[in-house]
N, C-alpha and C positions, 0 to 999 in steps of 0.2 A: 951673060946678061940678057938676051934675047930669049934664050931659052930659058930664064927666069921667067922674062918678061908676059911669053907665052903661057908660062902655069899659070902664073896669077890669072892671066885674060881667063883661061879654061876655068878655075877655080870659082873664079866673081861670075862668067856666066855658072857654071854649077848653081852657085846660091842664089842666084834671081832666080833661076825656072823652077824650085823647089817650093817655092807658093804656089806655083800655078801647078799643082795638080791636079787631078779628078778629085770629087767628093768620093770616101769609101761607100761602098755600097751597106743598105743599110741593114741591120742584121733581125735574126727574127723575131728578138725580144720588141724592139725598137720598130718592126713594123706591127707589132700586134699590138704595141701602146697607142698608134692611132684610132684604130678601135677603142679603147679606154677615153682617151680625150677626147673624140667625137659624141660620147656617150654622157659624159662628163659635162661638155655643153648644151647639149639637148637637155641632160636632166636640168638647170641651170636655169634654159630656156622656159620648163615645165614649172620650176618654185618660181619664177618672178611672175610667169602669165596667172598663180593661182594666190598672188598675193591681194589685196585691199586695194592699193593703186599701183598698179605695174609699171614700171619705167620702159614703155615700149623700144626704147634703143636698143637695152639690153641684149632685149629678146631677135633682133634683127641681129645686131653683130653677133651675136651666140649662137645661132643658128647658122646663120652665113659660116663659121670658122667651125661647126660642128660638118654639113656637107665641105666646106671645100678641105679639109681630114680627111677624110673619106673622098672626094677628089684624087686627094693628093696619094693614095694609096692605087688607086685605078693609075694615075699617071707612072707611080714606082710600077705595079705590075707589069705595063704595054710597054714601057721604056727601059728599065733597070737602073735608071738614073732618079737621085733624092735633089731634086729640084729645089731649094730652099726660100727661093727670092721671088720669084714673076711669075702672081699668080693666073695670069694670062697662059702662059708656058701650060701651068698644070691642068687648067681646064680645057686645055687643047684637044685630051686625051680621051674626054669622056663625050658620052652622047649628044647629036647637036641640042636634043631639046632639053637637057639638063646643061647644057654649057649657056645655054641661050638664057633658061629661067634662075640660073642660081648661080652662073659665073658673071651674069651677065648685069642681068632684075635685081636680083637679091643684094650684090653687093652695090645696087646705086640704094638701093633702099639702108642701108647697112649704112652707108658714106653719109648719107640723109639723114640717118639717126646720129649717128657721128659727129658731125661736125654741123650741121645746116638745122639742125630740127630747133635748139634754142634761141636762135635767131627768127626763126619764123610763126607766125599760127597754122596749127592743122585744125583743120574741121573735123566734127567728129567724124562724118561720112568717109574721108580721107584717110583716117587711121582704121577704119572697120574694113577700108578697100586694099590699104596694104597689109592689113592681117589678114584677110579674104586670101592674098597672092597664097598663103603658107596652105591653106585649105585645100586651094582650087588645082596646088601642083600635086598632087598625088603621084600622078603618072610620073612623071620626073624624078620623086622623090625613090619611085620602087625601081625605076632604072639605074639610079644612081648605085641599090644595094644594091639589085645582083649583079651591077657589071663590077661594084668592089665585091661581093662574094666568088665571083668567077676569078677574079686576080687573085685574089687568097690564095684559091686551088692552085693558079699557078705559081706564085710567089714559093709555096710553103713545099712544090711537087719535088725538088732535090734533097729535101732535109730529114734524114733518115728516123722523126717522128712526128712525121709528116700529118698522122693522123690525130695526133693530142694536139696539133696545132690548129688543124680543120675545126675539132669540136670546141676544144676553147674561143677561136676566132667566131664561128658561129651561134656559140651562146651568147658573144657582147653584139651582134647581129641582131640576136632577135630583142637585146636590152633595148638595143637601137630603137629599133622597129615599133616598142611599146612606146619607149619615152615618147615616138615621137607619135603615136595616138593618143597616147596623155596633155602631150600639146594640144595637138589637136579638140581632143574636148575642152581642154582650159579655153581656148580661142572661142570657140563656139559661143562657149558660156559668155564670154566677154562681151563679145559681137552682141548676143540678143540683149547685153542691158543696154 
């Protein structure tokens, strides 16, 4: 009976601890889709800012969830861990001044369009000064790719085609790169009406 007793205990712990495992790490397909869906909301960010009357939340949560993709792939690189949850955690990893401007700014501005913006009035000058924020980070925003193009190189350095992965990764790079000077002139436009 005892030694019965004893399987079961072993048994029931067995099946508790078997949730709690690690997340699998994430495979190459699945990291180079963050490239796509980062690109995906930028482009996104780009049709609202060049519509008639633009829903400026939009374009702040789309933006904010288009870098912190791209974040979160700088985070997979340095750590090898797919952080799913806290996104405090993933912006840990990247540079202070991109963690400061767009893990930090960008998502009270994001939370702002979110939940607080139809509840309150903005002045015009106020939404020209948080669209201003998307302009004026450049630097941040060019830290942000090459420290995710530098992960790429390491992410993809084990995978025996390593090099179709480099230049596919680096073609939705540069898609990046455009959408997001396509934004940028849409803003511009916006600002000076």
């Amino acid at each position: 009976m005892k030694r019965l007793l004893n399987l079961f205990l072993l048994l029931l712990i067995f099946i508790s601890f078997t949730g709690c495992q690690a997340y699998e790490p994430i495979s190459p397909h699945g990291y180079y889709s963050f490239l796509i869906k980062a690109k995906e909301f930028l482009a996104f960010c780009v049709y609202i800012a060049n519509t008639d009357h633009p829903y400026w939340g939009q374009i702040f949560s789309r933006l904010y969830y288009a870098y912190f993709t791209l974040a979160r792939m700088v985070h997979i690189g340095k750590t090898g861990q797919y952080e799913q949850e806290k996104h405090t955690t993933i912006w840990q990893q990247n540079k202070k001044e991109v963690r400061k401007k767009y893990g930090e700014t960008l998502k009270h501005l994001r939370t702002y369009y979110d939940y607080d913006y139809a509840s309150n009035i903005e002045s015009k000058e106020e939404l020209k000064k948080n669209l201003s924020f998307i302009l004026n980070n450049r630097k941040a925003f060019n830290q942000l790719i090459n420290d995710t193009k530098e992960q790429i190189e390491k992410f993809y350095k084990h995978e025996k085609d390593k090099k179709e992965w480099s230049i596919k990764c680096n073609k939705e790079i540069e898609s990046i790169i455009q959408a997001q000077n396509n934004l940028e002139k849409a803003l511009e436009k916006q600002i000076k009406q």
